[in-house]
C-alpha positions as CSV (number, residue, x, y, z in Angstrom):
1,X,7.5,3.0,5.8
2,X,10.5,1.9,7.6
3,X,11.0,-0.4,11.3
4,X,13.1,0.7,13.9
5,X,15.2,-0.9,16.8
6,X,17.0,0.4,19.7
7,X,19.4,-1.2,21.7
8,X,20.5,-0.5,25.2
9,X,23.4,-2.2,27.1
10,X,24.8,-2.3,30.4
11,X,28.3,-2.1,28.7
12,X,29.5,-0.5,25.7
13,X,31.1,-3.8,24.0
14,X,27.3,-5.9,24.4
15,X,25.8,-3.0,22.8
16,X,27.9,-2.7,19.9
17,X,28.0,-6.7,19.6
18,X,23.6,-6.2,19.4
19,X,23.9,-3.5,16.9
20,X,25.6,-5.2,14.9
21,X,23.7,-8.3,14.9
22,X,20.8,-6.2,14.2
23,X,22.8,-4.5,11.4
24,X,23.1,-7.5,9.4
25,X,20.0,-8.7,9.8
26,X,18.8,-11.5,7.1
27,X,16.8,-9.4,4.3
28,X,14.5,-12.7,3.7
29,X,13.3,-12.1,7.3
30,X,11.8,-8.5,6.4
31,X,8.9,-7.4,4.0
32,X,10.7,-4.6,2.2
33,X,13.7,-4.0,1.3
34,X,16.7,-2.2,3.9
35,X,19.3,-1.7,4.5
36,X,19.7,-1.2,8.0
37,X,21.6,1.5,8.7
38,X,22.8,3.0,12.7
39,X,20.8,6.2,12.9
40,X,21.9,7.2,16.2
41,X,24.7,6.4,19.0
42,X,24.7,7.2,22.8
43,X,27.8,9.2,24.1
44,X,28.7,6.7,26.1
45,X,28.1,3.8,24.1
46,X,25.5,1.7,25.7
47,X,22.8,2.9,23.4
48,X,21.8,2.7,19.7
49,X,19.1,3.0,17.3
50,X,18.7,1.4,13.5
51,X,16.0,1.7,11.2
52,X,15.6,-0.8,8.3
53,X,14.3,1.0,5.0
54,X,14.6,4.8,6.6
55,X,17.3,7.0,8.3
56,X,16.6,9.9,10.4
57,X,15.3,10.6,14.4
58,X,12.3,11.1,16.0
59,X,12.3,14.2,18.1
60,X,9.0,13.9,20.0
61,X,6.8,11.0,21.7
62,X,3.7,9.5,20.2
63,X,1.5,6.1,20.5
64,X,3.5,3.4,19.2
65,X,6.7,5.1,19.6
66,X,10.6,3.7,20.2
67,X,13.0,6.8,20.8
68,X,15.6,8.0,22.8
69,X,16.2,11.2,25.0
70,X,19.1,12.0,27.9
71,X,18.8,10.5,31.6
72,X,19.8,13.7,32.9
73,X,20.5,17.4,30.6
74,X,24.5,17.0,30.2
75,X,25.5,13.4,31.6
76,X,26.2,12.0,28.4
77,X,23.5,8.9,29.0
78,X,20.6,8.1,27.5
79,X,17.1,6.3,27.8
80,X,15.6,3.9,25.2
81,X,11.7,4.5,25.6
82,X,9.0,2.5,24.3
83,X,5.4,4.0,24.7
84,X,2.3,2.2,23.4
85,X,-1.3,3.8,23.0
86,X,-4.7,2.1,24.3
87,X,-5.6,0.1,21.7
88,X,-1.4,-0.9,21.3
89,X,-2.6,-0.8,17.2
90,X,1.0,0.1,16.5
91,X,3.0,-1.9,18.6
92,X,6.4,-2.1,20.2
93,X,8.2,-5.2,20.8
94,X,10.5,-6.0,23.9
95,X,13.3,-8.8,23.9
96,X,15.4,-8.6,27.5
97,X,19.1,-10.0,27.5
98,X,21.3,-10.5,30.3
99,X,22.8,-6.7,31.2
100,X,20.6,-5.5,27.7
101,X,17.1,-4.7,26.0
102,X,16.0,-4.4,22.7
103,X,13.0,-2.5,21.5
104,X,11.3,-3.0,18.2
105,X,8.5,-2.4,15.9
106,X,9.1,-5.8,14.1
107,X,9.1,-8.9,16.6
108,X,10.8,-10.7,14.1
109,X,13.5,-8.0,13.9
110,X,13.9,-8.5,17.5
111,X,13.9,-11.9,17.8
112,X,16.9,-12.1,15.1
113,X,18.8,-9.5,17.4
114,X,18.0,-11.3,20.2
115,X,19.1,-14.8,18.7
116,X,15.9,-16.3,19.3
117,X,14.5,-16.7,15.8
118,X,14.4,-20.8,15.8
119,X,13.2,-20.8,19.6
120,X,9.4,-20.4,19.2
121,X,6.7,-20.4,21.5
122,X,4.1,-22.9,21.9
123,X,1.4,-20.3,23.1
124,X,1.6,-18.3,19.9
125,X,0.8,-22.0,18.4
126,X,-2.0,-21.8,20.0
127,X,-3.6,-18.6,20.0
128,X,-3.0,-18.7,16.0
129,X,-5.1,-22.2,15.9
130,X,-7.9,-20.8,18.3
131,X,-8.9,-17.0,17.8
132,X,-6.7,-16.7,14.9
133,X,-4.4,-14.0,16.8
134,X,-1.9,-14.0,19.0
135,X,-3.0,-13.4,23.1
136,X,-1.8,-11.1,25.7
137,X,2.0,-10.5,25.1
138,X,3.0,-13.9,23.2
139,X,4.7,-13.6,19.9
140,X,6.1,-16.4,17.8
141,X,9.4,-15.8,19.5
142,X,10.2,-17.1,23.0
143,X,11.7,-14.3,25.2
144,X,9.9,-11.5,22.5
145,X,6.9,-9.9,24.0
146,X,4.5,-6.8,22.6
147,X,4.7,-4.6,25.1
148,X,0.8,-4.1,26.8
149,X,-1.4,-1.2,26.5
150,X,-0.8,1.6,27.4
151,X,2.7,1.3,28.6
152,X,5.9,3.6,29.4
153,X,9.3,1.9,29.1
154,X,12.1,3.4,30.0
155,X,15.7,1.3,29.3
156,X,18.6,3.0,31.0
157,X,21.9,0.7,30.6
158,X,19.9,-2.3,29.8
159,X,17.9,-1.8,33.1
160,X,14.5,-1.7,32.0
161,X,11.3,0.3,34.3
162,X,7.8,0.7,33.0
163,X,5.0,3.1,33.8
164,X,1.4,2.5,33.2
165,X,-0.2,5.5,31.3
166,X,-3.0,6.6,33.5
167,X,-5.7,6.6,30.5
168,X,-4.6,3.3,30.0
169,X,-7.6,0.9,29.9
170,X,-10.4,0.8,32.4
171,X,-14.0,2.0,32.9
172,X,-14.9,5.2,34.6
173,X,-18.3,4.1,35.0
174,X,-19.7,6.0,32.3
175,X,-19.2,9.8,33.0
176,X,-18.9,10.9,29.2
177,X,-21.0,11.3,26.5
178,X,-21.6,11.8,22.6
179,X,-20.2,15.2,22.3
180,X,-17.1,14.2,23.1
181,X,-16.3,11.2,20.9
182,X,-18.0,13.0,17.9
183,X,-15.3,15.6,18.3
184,X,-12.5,13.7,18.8
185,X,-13.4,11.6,15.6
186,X,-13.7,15.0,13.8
187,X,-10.0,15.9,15.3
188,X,-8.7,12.4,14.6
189,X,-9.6,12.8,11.0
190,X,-8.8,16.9,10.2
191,X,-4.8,16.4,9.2
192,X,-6.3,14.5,6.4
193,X,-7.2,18.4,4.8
194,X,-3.9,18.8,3.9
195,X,-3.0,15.6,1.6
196,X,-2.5,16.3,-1.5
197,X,-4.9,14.3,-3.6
198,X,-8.7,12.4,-2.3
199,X,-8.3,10.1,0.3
200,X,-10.4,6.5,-0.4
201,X,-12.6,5.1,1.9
202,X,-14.0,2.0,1.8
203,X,-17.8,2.1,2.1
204,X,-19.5,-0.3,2.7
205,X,-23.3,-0.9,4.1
206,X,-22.6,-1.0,8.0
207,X,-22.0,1.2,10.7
208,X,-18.8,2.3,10.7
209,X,-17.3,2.9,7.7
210,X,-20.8,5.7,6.8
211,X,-19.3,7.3,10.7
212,X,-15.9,7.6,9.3
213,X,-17.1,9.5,5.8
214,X,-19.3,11.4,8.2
215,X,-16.3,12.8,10.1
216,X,-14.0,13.4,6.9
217,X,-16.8,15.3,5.4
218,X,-17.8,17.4,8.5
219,X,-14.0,18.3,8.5
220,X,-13.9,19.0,5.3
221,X,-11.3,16.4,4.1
222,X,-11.7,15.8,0.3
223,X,-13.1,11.9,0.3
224,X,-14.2,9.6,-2.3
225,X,-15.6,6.2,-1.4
226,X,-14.6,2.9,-3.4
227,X,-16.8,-0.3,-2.9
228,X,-16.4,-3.8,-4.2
229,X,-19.3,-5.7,-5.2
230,X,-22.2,-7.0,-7.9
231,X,-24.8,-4.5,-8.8
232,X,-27.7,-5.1,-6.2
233,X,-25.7,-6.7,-3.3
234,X,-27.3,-4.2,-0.1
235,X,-23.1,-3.5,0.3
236,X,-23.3,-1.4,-2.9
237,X,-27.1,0.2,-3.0
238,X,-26.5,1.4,0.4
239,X,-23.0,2.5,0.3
240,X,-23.9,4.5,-3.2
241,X,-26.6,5.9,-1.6
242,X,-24.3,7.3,1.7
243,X,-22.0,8.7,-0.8
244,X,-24.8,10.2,-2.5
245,X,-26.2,12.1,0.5
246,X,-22.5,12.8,1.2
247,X,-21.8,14.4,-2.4
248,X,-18.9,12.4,-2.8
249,X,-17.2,10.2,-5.6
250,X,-17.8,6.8,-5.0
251,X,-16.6,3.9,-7.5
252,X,-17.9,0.3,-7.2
253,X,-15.2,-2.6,-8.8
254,X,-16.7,-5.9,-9.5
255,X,-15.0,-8.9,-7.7
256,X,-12.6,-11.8,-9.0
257,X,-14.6,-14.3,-11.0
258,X,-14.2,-18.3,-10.7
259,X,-11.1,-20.0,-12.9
260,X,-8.5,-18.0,-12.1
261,X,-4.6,-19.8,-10.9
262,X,-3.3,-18.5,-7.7
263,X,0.1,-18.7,-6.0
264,X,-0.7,-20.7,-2.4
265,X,2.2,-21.2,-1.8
266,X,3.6,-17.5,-2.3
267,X,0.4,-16.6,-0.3
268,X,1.4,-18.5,2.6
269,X,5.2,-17.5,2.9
270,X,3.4,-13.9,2.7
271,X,1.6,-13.8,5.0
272,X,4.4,-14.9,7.6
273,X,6.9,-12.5,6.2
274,X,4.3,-9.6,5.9
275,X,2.4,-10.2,9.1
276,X,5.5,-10.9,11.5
277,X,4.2,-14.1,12.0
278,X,0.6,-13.0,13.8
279,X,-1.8,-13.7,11.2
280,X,-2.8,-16.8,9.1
281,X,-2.8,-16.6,5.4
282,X,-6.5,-16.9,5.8
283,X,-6.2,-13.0,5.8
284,X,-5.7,-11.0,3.2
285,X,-2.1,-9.7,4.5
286,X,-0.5,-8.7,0.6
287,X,2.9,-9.7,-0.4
288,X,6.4,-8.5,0.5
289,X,8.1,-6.1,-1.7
290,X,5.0,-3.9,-2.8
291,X,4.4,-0.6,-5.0
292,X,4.2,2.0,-2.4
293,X,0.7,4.2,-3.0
294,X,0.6,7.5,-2.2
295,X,-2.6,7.6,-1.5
296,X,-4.1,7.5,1.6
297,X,-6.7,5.1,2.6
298,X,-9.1,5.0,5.3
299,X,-12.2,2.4,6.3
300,X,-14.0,1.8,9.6
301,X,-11.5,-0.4,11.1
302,X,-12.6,-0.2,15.1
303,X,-15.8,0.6,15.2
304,X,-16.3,-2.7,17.5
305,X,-14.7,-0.3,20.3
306,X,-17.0,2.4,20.6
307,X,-20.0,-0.9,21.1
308,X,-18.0,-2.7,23.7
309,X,-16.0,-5.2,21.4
310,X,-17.1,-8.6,22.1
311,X,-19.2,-7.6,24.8
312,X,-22.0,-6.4,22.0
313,X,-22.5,-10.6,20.8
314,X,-22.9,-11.1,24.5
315,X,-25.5,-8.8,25.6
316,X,-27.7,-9.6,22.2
317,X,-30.0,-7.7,20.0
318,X,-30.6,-4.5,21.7
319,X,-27.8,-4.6,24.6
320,X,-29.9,-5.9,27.0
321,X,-27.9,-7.5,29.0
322,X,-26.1,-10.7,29.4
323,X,-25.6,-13.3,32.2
324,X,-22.0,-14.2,33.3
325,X,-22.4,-18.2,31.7
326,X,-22.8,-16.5,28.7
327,X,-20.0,-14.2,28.5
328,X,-18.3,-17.5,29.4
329,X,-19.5,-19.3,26.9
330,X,-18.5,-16.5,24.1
331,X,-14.9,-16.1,25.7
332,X,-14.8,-19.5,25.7
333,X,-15.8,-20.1,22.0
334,X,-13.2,-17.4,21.2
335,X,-10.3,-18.7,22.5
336,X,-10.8,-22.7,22.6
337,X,-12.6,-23.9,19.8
338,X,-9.9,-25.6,18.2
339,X,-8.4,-27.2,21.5
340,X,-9.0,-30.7,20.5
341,X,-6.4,-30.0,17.7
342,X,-3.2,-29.4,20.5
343,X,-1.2,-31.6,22.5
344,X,-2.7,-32.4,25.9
345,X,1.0,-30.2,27.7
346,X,0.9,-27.2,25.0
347,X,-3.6,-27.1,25.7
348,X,-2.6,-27.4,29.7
349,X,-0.3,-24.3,29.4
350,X,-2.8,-22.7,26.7
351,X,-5.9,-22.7,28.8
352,X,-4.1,-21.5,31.9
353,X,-2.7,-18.6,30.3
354,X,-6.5,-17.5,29.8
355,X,-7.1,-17.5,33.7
356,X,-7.0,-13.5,34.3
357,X,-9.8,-13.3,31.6
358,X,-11.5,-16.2,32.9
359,X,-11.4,-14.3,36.6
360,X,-12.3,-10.9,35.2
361,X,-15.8,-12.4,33.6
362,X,-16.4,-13.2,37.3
363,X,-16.3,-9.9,38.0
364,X,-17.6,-7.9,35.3
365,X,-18.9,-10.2,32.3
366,X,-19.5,-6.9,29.7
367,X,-16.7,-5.1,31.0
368,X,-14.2,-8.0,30.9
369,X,-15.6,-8.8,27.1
370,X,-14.8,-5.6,26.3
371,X,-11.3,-5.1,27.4
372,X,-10.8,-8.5,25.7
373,X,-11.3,-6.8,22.4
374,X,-9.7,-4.3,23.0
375,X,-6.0,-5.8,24.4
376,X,-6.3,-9.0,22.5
377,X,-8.3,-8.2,19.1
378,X,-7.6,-4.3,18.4
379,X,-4.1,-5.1,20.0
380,X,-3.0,-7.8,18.2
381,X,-4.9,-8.8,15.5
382,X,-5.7,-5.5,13.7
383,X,-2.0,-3.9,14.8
384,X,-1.2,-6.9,12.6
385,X,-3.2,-6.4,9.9
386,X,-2.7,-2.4,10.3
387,X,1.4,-3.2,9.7
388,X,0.6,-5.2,6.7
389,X,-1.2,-2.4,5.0
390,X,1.2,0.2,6.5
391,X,4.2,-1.4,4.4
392,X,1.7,-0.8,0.9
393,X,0.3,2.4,1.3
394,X,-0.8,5.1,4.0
395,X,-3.2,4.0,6.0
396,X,-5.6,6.0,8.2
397,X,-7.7,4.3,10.9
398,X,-9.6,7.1,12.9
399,X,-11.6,5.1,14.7
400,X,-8.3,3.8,16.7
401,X,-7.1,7.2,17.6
402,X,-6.6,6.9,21.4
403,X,-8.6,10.1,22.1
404,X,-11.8,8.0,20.2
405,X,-11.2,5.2,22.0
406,X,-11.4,6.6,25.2
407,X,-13.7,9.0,24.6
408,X,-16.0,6.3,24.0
409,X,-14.8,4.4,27.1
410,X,-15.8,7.1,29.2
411,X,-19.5,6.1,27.6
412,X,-21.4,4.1,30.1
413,X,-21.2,0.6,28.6
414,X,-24.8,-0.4,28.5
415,X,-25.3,2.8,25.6
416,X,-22.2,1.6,23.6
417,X,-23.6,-2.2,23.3
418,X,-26.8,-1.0,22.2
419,X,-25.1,1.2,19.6
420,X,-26.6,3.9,20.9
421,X,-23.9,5.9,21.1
422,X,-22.7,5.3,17.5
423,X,-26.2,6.2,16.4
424,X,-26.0,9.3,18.1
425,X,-22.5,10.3,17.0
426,X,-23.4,9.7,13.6
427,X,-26.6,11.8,14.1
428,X,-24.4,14.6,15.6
429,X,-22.0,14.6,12.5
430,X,-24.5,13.8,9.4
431,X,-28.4,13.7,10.3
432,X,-29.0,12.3,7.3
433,X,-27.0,9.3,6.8
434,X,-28.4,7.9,10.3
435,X,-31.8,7.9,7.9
436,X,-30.3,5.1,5.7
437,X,-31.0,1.3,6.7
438,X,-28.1,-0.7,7.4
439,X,-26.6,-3.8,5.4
440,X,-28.0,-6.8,7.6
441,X,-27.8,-10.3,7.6
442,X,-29.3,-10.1,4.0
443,X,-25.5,-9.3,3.3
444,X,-24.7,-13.3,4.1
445,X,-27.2,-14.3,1.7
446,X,-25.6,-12.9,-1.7
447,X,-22.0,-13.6,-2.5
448,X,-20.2,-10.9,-2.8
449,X,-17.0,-12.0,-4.3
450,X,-16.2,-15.9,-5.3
451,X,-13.7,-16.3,-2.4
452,X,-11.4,-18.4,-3.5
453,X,-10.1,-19.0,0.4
454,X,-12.9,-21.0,1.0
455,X,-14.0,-22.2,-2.3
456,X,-11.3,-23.5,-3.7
457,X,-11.2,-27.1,-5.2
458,X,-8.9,-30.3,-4.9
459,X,-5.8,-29.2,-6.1
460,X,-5.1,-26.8,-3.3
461,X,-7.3,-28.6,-1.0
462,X,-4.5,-31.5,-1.6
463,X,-1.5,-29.1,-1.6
464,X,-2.3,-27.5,1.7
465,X,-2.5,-31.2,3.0
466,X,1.1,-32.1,1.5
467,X,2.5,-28.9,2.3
468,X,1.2,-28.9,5.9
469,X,2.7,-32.1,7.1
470,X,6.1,-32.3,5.1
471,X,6.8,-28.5,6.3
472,X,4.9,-29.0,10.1
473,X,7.5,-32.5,10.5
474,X,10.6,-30.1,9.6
475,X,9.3,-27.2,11.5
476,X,8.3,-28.9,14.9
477,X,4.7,-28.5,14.7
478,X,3.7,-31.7,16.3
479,X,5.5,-31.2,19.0
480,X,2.5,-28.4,20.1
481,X,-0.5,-30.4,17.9
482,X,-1.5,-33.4,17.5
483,X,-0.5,-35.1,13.8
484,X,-3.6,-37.1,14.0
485,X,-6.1,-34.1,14.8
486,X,-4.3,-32.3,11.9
487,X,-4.5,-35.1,9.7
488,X,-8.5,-35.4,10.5
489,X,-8.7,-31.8,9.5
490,X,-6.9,-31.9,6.5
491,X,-8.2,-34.8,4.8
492,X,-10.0,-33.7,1.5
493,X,-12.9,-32.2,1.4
494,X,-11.6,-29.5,3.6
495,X,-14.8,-28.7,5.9
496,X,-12.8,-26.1,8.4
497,X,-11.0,-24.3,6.2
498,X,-9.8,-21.1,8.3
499,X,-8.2,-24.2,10.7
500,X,-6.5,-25.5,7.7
501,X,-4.7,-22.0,6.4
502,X,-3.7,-21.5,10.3
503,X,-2.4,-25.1,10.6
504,X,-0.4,-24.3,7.0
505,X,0.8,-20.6,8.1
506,X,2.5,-22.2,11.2
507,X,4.3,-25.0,9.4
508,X,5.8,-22.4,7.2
509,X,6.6,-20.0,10.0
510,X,7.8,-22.8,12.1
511,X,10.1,-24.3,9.7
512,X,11.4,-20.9,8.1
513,X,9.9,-21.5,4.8
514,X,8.3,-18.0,4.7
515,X,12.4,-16.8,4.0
516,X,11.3,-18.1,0.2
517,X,8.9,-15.4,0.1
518,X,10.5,-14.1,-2.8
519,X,11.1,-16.9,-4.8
520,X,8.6,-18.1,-7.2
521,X,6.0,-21.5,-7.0
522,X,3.8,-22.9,-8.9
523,X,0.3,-21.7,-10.1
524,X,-2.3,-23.9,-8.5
525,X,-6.2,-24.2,-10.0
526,X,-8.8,-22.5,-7.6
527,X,-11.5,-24.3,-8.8
């Protein structure tokens, strides 16, 4: 894996003073290791493009793309572009400049090109301490935004114009159907026939991840399934028994037991460094530095899409229907649940940032809840997640591909909440795995793992206290939340303790501690 950044200038002496900021970017800021090397150089000077970890060009456009191409056959000047796909699960970042512009795949690489790395913005604060993801455009970085769905940009001499792609979200009012997504899950997934060894899904008991082994095996990609689990738990029965009406390999490991040591504070660096900042170490992001697999990988990442994202929760058991208070109530639960925890200036600024989401439930309560998952959850959290895997192995997600997704949002909503039209599709593709109950809430009531995140005892309970407020004082946490809130929540026993890994991950993105990624800490006691 590799980033890349692009530079374009308005003169030729800012865009060689850019480049080589971002030549000589700090190595503690990125997850692998470089260099970063100039790739390319415009004729004239006022454009450039670096990669970090790679070399080479791109030659054609695709989702998630930064590239270059002439203005005009033969004048000598070229055009950065940034293009996005639907679901903006492999993002591009934008940082404008006086007279420049500077795409990226890495916000933080931006932000260090841009000289914005200690200017952070309060809304990214925010988000992270509500739905756990960064909203909208925001990034940690003031001035650095991801650059929406869907979206053109074209940079010409650091003049920067944008075109909205015309598949680019919205609701046609439900003219497709099942054919349609079933085949493009199958296309999605047939390049897969040519890698060279098995690639591993992870199968588990629910919906989607059976639809994706359906679609590898019905394009005859070699698959074997790998599930994690104790014997009995309806995870493993039911996912042995798909791979058993599949005829494929499937391998079940056992979790992590109790009384093990664990780095925390190696885990929390990580997860800033590996995550660009967007996810809490609540997550399970890896660590900087890893083994590259050659093996592919593949789960059912997405499948909330093709059931209308959150709009499923609101319309209840069945999808029949919702009314608009409680599509306000869910959005509302999503984005403000930890609002007693921030400032009363950073909340003000917060809540009013939600006000086109607020205005579109008005309008359309399913269809708004729906495009909320998809721009802010499938956008930002899982392209976050998606680049942390990425950077460890090949990672294949087929029920993002932009030709599923809007496939499926040509579905008339009221058939995707149900899950009817996953039913179906998984009926068209493998009669009978749509035979096999799925994993309920049974699931909830067996542990499958001891997770360690949530379980673990006083010693970490006391260092995430400690390391929270000595590293959230240096950092400038309180300026956005309140020290006495935090304090409330971090006073042993922890009782939220998603809230507390979020409160820790900023105070180490805040006060640059994640640059210590590297370095090793101290084993603390789980239990």
């Amino acid at each position: 894996m590799y980033f890349t950044l692009a530079v374009s200038a308005a003169t030729t002496a800012a865009c060689s003073a850019l480049t080589d900021r971002a030549r000589i970017v700090d190595p503690a800021v990125l997850p692998f290791p470089g260099p970063a090397a100039v790739v390319w150089r415009a004729p004239d000077g006022r454009a450039a493009m670096l990669r970090w970890g790679g070399s080479g060009l791109p030659t054609t456009s695709h989702a998630g793309t930064i590239g270059v191409g002439q203005a005009t056959p033969g004048s000598g000047r070229a055009v950065v572009y940034g293009h996005t796909s639907v679901t903006r699960v492999d993002p591009v970042y934008v940082a404008e400049l006086p007279g420049a512009v500077i795409l990226s795949d890495r916000a933080t690489w931006a932000a260090w090109t841009a000289g914005r790395m200690d200017d952070h913005d309060p809304l990214h604060v925010c988000a992270l301490l509500n739905p756990g993801f960064p909203l909208g455009s925001v990034t940690p970085f003031t001035g650095v935004s991801a650059l929406p769905p869907g979206i053109f940009l074209h940079v010409l001499s650091g003049t920067a114009t944008s075109t909205a792609d015309p598949a680019a979200p919205g609701h046609n009012g439900g003219l497709g159907g099942t054919g349609p997504v079933a085949a493009a899950l199958v296309a999605a997934v047939t390049p897969l026939k040519a890698a060279e060894s098995p690639v591993e899904l992870s199968l588990t008991g629910g919906k989607d991840s059976r639809l994706v082994a359906a679609a590898l095996v019905a394009a005859g990609v070699s698959v074997r399934g790998r599930t994690s689990g104790f014997p009995g738990h309806p995870d493993v029965v039911l996912a042995t028994e798909v791979a058993s009406r599949l005829g494929i390999e499937h391998t079940v490991t056992a979790p992590a037991a109790p009384g093990q040591q664990t780095d925390v504070a190696g885990r929390i660096r990580a997860a800033v460094l590996v995550a660009d900042g967007m996810l809490s170490a609540f997550e399970n992001v890896g660590r900087p530095d890893p083994v590259p697999s050659s093996t592919i990988t593949a789960g059912g990442h997405g499948g909330e899409l093709l059931r209308g994202g959150y709009a499923e929760v609101a319309a209840g058991r069945g999808g029949r229907g919702t009314t608009g208070l409680r599509a306000g109530e869910l959005l509302r639960r999503l984005t403000t649940k930890h609002l007693g925890l921030l400032r009363r200036g950073p909340a003000a600024g917060y809540v009013a940032s939600l006000a086109p989401w607020t205005a579109a439930l008005t309008r359309g309560p399913l269809h708004a809840l729906d495009d909320f998952y998809l721009v802010n959850r499938a956008g930002r959290w899982s392209a976050a997640a998606r680049q942390a895997y990425l950077i460890r192995e090949p990672l294949m997600q087929p029920l993002f591909d932009e030709q599923v997704v809007l496939a499926a949002r040509a579905v008339a909503l009221p058939d995707r909440v149900s899950g009817a039209l996953t039913r179906s599709v998984l009926a068209e593709l493998c009669p009978p795995l749509a035979a096999i109950p799925l994993a309920g809430k049974e699931r909830s009531a067996l542990q499958t793992t001891f997770d360690w995140r949530r379980q673990y005892g006083a010693e970490i309970a006391s260092f995430l206290r400690d390391y929270t407020l000595d590293h959230g004082a240096a950092g400038g946490l309180f300026d956005v939340v309140s020290r006495p809130a935090a304090e409330k929540v971090l006073a042993p026993p922890h009782e939220d303790r998603a809230t507390v890994w979020a409160l820790a991950t900023l105070a180490c993105l805040l006060s640059g501690d994640y640059r210590n990624a590297r370095e090793p800490s101290a084993l603390l006691n789980v239990s």
